[in-house]
N, C-alpha and C positions, 0 to 999 in steps of 0.2 A: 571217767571214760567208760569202764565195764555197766555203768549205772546206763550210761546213754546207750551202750551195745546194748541190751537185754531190754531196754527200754522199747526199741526199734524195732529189735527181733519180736518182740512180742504183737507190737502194732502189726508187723509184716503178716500175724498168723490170721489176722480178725481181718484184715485188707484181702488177703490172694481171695481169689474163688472157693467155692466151698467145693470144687468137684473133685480136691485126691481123697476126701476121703466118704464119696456119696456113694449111696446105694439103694437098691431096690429091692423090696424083699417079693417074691411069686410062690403062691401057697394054690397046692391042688388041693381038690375038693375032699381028697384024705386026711387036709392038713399035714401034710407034707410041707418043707419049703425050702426055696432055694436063696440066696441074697448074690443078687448080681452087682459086682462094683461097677462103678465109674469106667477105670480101667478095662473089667471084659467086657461092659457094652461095647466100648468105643474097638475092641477088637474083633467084633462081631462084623458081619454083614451090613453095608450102609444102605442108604436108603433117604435122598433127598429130594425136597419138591421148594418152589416158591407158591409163595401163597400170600395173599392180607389175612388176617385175622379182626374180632370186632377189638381186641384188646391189645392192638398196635396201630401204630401210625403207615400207612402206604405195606409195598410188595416186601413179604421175609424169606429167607434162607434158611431151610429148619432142616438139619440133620439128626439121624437118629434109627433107629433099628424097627422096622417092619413089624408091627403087634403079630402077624399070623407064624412068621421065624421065633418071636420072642415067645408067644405063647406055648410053640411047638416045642421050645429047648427045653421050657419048663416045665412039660411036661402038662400043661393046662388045658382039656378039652369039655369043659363046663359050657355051659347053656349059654351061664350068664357071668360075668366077673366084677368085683365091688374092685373100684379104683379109690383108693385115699391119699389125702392132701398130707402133709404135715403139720397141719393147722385142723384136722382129722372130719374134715368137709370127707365126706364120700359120694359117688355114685354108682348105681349099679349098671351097668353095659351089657347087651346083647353079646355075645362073644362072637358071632358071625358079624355084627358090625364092626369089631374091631379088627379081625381076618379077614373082613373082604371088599371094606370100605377105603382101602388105604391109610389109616391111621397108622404112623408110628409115633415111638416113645421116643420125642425130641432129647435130645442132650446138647444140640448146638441153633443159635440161630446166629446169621448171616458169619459161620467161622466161629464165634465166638462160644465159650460155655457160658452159660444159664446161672445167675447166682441166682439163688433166692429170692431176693429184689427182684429179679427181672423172671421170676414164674419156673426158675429151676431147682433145683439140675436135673428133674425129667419133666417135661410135659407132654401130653396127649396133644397132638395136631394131626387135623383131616386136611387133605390138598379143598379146601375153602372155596377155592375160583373154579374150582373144578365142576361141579355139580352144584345147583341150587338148593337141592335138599340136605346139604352140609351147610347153609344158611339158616340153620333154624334152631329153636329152640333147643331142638333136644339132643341135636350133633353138639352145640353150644355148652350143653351141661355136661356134656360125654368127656370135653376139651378142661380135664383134672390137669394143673399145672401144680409143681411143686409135688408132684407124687411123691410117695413113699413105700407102696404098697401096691399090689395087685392080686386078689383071692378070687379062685375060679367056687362057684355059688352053682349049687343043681338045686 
């Protein structure tokens, strides 16, 4: 019976979400850095929009915390900001498009958290339906899911 308890418990840990123990690390262009948990994004300032995206099915529900809040806590006023995957895909981003574009750093879509699988537990989303020119390429390459990182670049 302790064989089947520990058995389960262990299955339970590889099944739940991965977000008690996510985080994201934000490095000023000192190299300085701060690593926000899971936990204080979600106790931060929200910030929700619907939107389709190219890489879901019909309208999403994507909560998450406002890039120009987030940048500002972290102290980030760089030109430009290199956003990385965990899979260590990078891009490098305007930092006025991310402050002034409406991007936030997703942590939830429709209520739910973000596993891995499904492009979490942070992703970059632009309100999509919003403006045509967040249909394009290069808002596209901006939309890093599965972040891990955010370093402000001069």
């Amino acid at each position: 019976m302790k064989l089947l308890v520990m058995f389960v418990a262990v299955i339970g840990l590889y099944a739940t979400p991965a977000m008690a123990g996510s985080s994201v690390t934000l490095t000023k262009t000192d190299g300085t850095s701060v690593t926000i948990s899971m936990e204080k994004m979600m106790e931060m300032p929200v910030t929700e929009f619907y939107t389709s995206t190219p890489w879901t099915n019909g309208i999403q529900k994507f909560r998450g915390v406002d890039f120009k809040l987030l940048l500002d806590t972290a102290g980030i006023d760089a030109d430009t900001v290199r956003v990385s995957a965990l899979n260590d895909y990078s891009v490098m981003v305007p930092a006025n498009v991310l402050r002034t574009d409406g991007a936030i750093l997703a942590y939830h879509m429709n209520d739910a958290e973000m596993s891995v699988r499904e492009k979490g537990p942070f992703w970059v989303v632009f309100p999509y339906d919003k403006d045509v020119r967040f249909q394009t390429d290069a808002y596209w390459a901006y939309s890093v899911w599965q972040v891990k990182a955010i370093d402000g670049q001069n």
